[in-house]
N, CA, C and O atoms as a GROMACS GRO file, in nm:
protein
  532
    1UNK      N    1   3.478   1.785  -0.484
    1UNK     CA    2   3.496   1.903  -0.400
    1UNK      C    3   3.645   1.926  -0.381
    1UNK      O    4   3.733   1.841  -0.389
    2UNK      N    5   3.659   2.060  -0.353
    2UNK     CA    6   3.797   2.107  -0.341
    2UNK      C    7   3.899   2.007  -0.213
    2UNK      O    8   3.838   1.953  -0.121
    3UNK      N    9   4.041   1.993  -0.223
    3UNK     CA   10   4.045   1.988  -0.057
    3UNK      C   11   4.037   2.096   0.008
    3UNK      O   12   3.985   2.204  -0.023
    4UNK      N   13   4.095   2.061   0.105
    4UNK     CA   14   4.120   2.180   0.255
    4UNK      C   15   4.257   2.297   0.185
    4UNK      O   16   4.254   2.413   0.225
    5UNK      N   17   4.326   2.272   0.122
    5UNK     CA   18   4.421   2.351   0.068
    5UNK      C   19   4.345   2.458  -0.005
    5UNK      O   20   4.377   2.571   0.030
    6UNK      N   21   4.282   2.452  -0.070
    6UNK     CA   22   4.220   2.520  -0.167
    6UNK      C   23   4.067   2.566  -0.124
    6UNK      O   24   3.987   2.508  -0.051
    7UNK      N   25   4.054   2.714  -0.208
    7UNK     CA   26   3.873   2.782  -0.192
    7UNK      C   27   3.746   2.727  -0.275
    7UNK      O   28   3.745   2.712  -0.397
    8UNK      N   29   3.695   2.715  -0.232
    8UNK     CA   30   3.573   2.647  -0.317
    8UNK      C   31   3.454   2.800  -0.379
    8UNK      O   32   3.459   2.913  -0.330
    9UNK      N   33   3.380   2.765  -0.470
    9UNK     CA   34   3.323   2.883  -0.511
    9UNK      C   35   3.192   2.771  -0.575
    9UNK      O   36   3.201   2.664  -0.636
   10UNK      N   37   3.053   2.865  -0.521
   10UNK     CA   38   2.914   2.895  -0.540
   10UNK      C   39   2.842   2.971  -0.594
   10UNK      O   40   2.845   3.086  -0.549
   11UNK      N   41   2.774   2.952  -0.677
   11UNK     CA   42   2.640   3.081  -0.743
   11UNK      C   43   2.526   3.034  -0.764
   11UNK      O   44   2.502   2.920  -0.802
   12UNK      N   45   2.402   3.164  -0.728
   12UNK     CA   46   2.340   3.138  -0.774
   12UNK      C   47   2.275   3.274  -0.818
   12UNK      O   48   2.316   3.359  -0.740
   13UNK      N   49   2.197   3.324  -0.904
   13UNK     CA   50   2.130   3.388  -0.929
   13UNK      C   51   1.988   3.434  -0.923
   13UNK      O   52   1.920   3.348  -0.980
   14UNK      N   53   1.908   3.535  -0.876
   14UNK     CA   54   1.754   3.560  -0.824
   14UNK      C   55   1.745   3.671  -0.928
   14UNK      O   56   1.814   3.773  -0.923
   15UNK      N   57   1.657   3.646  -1.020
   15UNK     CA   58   1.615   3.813  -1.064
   15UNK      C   59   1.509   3.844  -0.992
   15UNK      O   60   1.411   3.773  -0.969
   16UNK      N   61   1.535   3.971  -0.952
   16UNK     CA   62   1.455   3.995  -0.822
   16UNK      C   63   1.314   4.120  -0.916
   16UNK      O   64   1.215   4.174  -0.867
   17UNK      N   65   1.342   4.123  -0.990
   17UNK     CA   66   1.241   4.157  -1.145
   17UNK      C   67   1.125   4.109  -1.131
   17UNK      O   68   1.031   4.187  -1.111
   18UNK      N   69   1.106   3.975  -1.137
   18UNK     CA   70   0.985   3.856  -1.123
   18UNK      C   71   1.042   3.799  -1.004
   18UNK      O   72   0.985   3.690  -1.010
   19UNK      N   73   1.122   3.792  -0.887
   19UNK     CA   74   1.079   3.740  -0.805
   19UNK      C   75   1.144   3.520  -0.824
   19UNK      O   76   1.103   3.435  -0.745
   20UNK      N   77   1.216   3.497  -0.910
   20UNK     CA   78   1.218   3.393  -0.968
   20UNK      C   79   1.343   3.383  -0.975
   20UNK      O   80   1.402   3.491  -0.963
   21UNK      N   81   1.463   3.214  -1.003
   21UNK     CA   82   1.568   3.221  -1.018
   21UNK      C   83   1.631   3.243  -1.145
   21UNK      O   84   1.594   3.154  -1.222
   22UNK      N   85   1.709   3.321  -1.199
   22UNK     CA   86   1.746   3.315  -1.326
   22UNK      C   87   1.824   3.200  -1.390
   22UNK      O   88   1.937   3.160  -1.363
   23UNK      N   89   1.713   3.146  -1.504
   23UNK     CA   90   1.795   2.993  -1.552
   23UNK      C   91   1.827   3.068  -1.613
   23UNK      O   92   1.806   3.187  -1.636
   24UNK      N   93   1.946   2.909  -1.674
   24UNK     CA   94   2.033   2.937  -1.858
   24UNK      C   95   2.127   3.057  -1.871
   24UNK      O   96   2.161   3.088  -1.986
   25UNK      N   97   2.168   3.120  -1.781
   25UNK     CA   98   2.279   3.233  -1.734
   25UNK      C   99   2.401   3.128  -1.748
   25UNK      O  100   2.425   3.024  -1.687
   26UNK      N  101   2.474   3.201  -1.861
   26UNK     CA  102   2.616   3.130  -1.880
   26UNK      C  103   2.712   3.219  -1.753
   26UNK      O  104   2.712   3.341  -1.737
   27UNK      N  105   2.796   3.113  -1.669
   27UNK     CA  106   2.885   3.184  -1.590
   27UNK      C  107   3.041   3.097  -1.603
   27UNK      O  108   3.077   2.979  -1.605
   28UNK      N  109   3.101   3.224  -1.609
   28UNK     CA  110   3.220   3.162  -1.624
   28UNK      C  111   3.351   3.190  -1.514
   28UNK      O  112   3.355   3.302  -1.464
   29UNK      N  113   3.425   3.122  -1.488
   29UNK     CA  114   3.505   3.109  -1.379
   29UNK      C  115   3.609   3.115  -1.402
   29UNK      O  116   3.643   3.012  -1.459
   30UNK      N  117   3.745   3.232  -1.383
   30UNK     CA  118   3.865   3.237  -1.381
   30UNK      C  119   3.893   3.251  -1.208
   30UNK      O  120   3.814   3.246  -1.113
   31UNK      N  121   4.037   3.269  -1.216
   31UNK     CA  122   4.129   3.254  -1.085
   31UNK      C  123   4.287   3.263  -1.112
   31UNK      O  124   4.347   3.202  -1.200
   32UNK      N  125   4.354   3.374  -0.995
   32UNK     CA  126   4.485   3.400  -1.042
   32UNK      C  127   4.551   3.356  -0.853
   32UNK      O  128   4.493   3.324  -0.749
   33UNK      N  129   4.671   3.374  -0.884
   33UNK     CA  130   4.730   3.347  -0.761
   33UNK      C  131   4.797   3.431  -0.718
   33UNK      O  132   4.909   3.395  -0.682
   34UNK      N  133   4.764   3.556  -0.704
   34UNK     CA  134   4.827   3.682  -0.670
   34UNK      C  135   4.780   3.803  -0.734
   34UNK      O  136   4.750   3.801  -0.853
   35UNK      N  137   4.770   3.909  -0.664
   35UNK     CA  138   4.699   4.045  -0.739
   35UNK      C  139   4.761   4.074  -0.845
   35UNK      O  140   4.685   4.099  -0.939
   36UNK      N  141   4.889   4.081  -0.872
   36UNK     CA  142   4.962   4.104  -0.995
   36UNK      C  143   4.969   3.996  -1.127
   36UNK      O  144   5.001   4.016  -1.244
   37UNK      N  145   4.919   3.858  -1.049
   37UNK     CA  146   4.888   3.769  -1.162
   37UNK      C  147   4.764   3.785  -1.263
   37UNK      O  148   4.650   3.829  -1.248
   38UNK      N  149   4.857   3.714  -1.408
   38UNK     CA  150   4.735   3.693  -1.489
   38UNK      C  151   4.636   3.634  -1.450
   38UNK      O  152   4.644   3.567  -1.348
   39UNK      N  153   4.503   3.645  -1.530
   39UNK     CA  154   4.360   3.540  -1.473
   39UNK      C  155   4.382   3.411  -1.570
   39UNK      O  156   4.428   3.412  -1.684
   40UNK      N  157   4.337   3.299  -1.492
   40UNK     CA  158   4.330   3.169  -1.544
   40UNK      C  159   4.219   3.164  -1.544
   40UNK      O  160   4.144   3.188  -1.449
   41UNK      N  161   4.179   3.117  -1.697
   41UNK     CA  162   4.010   3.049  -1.719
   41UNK      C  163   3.990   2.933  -1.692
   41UNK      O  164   4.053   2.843  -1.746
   42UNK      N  165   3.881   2.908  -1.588
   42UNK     CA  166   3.908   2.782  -1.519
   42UNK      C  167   3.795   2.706  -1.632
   42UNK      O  168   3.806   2.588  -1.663
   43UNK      N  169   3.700   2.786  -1.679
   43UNK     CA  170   3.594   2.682  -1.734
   43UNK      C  171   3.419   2.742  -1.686
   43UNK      O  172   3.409   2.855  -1.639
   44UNK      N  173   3.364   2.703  -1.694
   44UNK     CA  174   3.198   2.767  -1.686
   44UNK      C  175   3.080   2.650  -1.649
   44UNK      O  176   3.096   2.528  -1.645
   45UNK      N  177   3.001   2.702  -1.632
   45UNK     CA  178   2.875   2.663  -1.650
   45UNK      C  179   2.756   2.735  -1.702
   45UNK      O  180   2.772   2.834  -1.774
   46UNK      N  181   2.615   2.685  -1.666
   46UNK     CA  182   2.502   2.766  -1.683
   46UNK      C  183   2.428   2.772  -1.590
   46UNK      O  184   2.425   2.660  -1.539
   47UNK      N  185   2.342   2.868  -1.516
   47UNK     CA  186   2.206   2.820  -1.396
   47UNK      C  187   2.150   2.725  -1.437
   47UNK      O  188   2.155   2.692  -1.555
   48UNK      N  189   2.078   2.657  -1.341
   48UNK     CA  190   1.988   2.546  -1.358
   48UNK      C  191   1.868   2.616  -1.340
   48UNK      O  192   1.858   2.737  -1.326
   49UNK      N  193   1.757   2.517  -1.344
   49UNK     CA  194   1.620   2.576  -1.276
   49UNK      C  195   1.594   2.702  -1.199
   49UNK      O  196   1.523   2.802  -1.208
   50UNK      N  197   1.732   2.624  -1.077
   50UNK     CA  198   1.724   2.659  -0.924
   50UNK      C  199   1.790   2.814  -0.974
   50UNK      O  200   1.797   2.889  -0.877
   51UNK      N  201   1.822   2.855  -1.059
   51UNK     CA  202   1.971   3.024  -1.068
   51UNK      C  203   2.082   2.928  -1.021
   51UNK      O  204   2.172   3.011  -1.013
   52UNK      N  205   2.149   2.793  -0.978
   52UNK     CA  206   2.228   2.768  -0.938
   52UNK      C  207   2.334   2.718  -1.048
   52UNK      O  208   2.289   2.661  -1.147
   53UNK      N  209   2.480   2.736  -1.035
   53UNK     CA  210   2.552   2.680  -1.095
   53UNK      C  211   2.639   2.573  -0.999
   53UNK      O  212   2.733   2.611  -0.929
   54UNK      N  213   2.583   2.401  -1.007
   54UNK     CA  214   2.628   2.366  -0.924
   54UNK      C  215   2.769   2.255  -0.976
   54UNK      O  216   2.819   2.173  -0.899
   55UNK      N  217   2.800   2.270  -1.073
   55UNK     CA  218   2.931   2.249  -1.151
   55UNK      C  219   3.044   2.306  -1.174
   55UNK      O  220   3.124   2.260  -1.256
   56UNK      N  221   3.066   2.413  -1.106
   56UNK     CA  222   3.169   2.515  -1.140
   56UNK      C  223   3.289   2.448  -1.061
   56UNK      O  224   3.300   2.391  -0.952
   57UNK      N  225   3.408   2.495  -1.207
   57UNK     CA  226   3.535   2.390  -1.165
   57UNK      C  227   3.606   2.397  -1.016
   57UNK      O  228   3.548   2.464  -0.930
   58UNK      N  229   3.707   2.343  -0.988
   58UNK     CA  230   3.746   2.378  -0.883
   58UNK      C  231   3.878   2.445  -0.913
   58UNK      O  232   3.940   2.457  -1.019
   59UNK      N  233   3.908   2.490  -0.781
   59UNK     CA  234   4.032   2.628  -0.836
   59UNK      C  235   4.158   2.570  -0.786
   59UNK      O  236   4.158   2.498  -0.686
   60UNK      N  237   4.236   2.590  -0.833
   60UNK     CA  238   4.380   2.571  -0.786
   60UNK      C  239   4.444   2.572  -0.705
   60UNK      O  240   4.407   2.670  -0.640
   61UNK      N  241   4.556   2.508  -0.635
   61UNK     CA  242   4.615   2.517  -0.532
   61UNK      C  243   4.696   2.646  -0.569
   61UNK      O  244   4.754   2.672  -0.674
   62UNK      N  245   4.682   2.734  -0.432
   62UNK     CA  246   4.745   2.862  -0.449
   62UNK      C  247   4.638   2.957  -0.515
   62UNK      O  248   4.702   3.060  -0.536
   63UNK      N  249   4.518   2.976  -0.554
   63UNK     CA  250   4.435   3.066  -0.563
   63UNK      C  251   4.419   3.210  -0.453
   63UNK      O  252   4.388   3.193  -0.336
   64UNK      N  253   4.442   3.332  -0.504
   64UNK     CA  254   4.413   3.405  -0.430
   64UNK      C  255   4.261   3.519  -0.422
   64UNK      O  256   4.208   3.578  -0.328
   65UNK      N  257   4.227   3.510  -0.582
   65UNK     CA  258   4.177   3.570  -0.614
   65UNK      C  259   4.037   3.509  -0.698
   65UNK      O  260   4.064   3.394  -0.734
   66UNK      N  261   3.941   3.536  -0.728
   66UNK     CA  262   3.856   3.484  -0.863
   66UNK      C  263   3.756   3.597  -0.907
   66UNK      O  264   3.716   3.693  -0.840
   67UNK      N  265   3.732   3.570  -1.008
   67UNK     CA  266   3.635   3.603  -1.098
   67UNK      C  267   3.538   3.540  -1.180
   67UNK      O  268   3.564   3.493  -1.291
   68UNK      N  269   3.391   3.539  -1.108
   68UNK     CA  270   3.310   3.522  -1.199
   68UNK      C  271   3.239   3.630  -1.266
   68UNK      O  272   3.220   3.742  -1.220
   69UNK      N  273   3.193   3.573  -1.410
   69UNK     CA  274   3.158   3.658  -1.527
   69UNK      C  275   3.036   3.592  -1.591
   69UNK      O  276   3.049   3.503  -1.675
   70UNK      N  277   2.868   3.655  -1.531
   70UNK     CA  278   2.770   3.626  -1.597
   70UNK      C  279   2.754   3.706  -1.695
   70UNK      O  280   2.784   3.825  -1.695
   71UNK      N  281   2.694   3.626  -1.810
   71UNK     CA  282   2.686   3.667  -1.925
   71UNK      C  283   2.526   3.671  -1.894
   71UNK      O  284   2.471   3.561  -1.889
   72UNK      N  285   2.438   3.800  -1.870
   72UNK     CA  286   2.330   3.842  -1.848
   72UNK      C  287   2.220   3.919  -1.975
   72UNK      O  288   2.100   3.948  -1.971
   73UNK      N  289   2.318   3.931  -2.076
   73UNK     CA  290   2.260   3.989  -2.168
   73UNK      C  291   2.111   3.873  -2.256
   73UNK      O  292   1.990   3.893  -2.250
   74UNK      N  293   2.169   3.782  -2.314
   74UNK     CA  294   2.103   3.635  -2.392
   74UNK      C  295   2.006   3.650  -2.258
   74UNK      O  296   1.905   3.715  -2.287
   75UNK      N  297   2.008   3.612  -2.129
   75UNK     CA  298   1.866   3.626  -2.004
   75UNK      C  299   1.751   3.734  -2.046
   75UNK      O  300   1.631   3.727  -2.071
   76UNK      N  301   1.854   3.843  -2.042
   76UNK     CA  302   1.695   3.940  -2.073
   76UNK      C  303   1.674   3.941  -2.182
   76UNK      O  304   1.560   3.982  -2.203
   77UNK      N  305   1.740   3.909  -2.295
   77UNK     CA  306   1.679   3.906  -2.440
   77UNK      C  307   1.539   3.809  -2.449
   77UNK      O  308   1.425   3.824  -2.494
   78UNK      N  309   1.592   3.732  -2.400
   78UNK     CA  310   1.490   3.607  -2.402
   78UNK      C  311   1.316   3.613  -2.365
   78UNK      O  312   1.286   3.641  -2.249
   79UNK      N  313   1.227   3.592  -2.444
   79UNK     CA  314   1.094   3.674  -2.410
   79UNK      C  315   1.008   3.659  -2.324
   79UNK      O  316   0.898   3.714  -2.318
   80UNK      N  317   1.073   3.551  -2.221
   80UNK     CA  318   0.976   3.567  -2.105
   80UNK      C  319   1.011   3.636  -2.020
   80UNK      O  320   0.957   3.654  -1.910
   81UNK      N  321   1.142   3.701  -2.080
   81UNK     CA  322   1.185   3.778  -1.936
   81UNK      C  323   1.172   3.945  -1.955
   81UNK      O  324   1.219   4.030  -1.879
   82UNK      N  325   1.092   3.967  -2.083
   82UNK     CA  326   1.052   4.074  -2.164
   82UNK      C  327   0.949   4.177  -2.057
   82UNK      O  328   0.932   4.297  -2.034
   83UNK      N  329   0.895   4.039  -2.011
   83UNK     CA  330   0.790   4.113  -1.904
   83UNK      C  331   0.819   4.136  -1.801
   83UNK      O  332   0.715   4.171  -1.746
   84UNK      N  333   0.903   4.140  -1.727
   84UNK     CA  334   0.923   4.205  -1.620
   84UNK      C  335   1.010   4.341  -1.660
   84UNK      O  336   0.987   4.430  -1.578
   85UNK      N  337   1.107   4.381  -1.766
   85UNK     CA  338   1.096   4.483  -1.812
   85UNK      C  339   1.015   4.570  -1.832
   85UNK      O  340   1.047   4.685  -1.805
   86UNK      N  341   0.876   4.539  -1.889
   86UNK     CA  342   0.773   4.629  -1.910
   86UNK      C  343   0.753   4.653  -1.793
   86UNK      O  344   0.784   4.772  -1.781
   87UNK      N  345   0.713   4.607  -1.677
   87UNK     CA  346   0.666   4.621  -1.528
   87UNK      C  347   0.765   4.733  -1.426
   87UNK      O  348   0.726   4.766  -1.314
   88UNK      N  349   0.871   4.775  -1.474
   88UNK     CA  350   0.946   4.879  -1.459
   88UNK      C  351   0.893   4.978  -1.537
   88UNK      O  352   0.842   4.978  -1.649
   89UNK      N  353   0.929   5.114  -1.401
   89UNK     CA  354   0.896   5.236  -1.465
   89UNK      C  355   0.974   5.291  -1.483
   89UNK      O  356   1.020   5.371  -1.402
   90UNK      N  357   1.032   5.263  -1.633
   90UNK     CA  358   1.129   5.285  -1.734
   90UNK      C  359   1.087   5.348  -1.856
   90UNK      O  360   0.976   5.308  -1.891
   91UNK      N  361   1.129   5.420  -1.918
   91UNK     CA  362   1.065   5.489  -2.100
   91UNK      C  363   1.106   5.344  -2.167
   91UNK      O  364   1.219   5.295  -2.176
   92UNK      N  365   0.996   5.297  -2.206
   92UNK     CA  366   0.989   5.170  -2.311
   92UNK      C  367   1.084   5.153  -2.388
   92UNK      O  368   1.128   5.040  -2.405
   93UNK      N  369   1.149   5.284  -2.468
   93UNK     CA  370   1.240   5.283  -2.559
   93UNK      C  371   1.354   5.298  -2.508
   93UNK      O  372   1.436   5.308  -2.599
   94UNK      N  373   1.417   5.307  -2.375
   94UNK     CA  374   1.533   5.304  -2.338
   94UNK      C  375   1.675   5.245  -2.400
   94UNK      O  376   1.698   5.126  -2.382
   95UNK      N  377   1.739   5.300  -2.448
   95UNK     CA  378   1.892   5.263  -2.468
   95UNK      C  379   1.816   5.146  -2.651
   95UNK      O  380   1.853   5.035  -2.689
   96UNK      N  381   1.750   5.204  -2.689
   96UNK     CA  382   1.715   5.129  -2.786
   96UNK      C  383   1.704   5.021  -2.815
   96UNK      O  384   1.733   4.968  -2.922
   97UNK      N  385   1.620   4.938  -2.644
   97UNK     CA  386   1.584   4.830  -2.653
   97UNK      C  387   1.691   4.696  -2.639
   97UNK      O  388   1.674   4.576  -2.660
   98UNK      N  389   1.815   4.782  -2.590
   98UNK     CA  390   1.945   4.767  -2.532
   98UNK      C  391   1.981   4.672  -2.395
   98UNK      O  392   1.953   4.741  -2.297
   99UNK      N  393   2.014   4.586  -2.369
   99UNK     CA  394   2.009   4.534  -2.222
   99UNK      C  395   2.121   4.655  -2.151
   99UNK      O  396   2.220   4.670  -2.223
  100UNK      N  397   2.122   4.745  -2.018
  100UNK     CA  398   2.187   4.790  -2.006
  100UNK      C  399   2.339   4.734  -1.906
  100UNK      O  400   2.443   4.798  -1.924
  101UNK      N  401   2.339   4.632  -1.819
  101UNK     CA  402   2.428   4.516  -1.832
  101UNK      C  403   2.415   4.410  -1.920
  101UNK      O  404   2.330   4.323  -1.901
  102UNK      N  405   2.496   4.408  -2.020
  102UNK     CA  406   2.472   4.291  -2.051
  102UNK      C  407   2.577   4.200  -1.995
  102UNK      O  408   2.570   4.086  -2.039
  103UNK      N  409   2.671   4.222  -1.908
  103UNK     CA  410   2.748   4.147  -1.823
  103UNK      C  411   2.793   4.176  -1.713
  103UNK      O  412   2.830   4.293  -1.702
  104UNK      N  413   2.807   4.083  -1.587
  104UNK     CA  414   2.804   4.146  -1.498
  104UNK      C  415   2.961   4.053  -1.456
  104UNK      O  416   2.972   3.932  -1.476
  105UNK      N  417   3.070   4.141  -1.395
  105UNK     CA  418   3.181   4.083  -1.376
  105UNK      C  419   3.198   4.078  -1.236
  105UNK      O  420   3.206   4.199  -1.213
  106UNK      N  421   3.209   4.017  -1.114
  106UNK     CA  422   3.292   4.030  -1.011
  106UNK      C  423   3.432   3.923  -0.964
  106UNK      O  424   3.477   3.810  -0.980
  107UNK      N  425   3.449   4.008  -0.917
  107UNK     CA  426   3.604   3.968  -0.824
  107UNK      C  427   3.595   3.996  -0.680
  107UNK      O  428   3.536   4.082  -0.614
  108UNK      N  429   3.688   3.876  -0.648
  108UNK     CA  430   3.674   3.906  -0.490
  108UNK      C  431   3.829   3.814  -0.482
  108UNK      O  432   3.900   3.751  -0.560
  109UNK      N  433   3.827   3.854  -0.328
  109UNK     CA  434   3.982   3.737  -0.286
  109UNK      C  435   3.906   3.601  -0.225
  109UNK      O  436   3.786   3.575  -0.216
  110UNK      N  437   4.016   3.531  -0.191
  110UNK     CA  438   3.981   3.387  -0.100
  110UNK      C  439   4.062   3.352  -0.069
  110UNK      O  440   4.158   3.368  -0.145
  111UNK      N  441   4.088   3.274   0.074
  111UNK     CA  442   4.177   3.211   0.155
  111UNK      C  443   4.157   3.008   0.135
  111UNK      O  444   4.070   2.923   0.117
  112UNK      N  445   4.255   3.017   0.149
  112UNK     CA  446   4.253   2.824   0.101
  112UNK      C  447   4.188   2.766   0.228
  112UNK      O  448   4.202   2.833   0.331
  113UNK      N  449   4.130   2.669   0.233
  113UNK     CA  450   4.014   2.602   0.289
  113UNK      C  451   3.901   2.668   0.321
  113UNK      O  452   3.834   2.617   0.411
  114UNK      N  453   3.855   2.788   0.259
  114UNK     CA  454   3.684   2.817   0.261
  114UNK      C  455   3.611   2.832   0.178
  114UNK      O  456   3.642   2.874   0.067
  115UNK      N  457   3.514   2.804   0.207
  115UNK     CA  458   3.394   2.797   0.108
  115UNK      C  459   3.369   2.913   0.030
  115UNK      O  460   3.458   2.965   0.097
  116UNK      N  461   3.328   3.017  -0.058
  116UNK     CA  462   3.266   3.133  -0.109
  116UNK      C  463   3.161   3.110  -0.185
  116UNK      O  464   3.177   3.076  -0.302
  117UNK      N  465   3.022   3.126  -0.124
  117UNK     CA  466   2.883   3.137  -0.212
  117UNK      C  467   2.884   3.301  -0.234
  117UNK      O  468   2.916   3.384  -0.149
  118UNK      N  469   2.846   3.322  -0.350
  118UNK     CA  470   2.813   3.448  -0.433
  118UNK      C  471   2.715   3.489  -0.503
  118UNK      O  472   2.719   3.497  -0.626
  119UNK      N  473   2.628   3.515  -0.440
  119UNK     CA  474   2.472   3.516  -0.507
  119UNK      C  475   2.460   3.660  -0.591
  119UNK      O  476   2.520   3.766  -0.571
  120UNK      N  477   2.391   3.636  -0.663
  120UNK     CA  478   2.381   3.760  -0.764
  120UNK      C  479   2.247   3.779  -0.785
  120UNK      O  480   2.183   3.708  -0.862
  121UNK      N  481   2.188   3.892  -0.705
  121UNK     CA  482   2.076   3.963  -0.752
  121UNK      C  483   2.044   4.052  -0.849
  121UNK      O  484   2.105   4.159  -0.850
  122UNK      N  485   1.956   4.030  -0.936
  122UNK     CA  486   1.978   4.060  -1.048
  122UNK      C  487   1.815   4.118  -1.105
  122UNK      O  488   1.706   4.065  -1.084
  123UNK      N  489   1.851   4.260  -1.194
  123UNK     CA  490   1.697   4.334  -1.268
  123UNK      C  491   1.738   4.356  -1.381
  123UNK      O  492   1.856   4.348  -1.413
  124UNK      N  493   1.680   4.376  -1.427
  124UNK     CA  494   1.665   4.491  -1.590
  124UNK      C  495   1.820   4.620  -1.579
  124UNK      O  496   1.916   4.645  -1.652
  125UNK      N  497   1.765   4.676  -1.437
  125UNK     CA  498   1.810   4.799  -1.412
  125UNK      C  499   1.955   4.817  -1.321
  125UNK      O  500   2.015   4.921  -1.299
  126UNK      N  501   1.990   4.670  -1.275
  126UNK     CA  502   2.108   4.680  -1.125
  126UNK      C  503   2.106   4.543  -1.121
  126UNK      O  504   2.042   4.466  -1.192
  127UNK      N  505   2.198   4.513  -1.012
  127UNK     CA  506   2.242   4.458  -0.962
  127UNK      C  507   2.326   4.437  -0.841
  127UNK      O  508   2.399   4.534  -0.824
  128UNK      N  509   2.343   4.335  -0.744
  128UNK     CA  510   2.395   4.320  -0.605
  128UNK      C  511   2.404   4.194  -0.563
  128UNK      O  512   2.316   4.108  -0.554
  129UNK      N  513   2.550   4.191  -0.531
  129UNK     CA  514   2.614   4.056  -0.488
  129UNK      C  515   2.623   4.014  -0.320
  129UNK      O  516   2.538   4.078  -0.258
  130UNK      N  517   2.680   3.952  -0.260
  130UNK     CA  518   2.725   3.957  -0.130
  130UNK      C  519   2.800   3.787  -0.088
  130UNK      O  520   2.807   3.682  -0.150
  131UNK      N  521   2.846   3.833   0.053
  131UNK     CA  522   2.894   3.692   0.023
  131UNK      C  523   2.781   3.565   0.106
  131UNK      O  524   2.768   3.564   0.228
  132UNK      N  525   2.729   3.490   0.039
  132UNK     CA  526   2.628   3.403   0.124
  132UNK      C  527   2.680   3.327   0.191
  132UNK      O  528   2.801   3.343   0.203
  133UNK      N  529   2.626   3.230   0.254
  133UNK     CA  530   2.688   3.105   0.300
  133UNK      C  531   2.610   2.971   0.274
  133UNK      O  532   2.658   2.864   0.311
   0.00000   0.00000   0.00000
């Protein structure tokens, strides 16, 4: 775990589609130390079972900023998750069978010694973050 100097960062993911956590979601973790700074790639993980990524690196002393980046596309390709697509009232042939995120990027700031959980709700069609605890 981080120390007290530094922000710590959490995810997990719900596709709220089926109701279920989204495994096997690659997420990846950068962090800069100022709005005008470049992003540093800190490194990644994947969901577990749980939608959780409970390995994600820790961030740097002096972090101001981060970005995680699920790679959501490979999730809905995948054919069990085929069906909760159909269960939307969507034209079947949409975007030519297209995921229409296939990635979902956020950024946010952070202050050194707090925690940030970031849950990502997640469909076919949208998506919505917030900050958990």
């Amino acid at each position: 775990m981080s120390s007290s100097t530094t922000a710590s960062v959490s995810t997990h993911i719900l596709d709220t589609s089926i109701g279920r956590p989204a495994h096997g979601v690659a997420v990846q973790l950068s962090a800069r130390p100022g709005r005008e700074a470049d992003w540093q790639a800190l490194g990644g993980s994947a969901t577990d079972a749980d939608g959780r990524c409970k390995d994600l690196p820790d961030l740097p002393e002096g972090t101001t900023h981060v970005r995680l980046d699920f790679a959501v596309e490979a999730y809905f390709l995948q054919s069990e998750n085929k069906q909760a697509d159909a269960q939307q009232d969507a034209p079947a042939n949409r975007d030519s069978g297209a995921v229409f995120f296939p990635e979902v990027a956020i950024t946010f700031a952070v202050n050194p010694g707090e925690h940030y959980h970031v849950p990502l709700l997640l469909n076919p069609f949208g998506y919505s973050v917030y900050r958990g605890s």
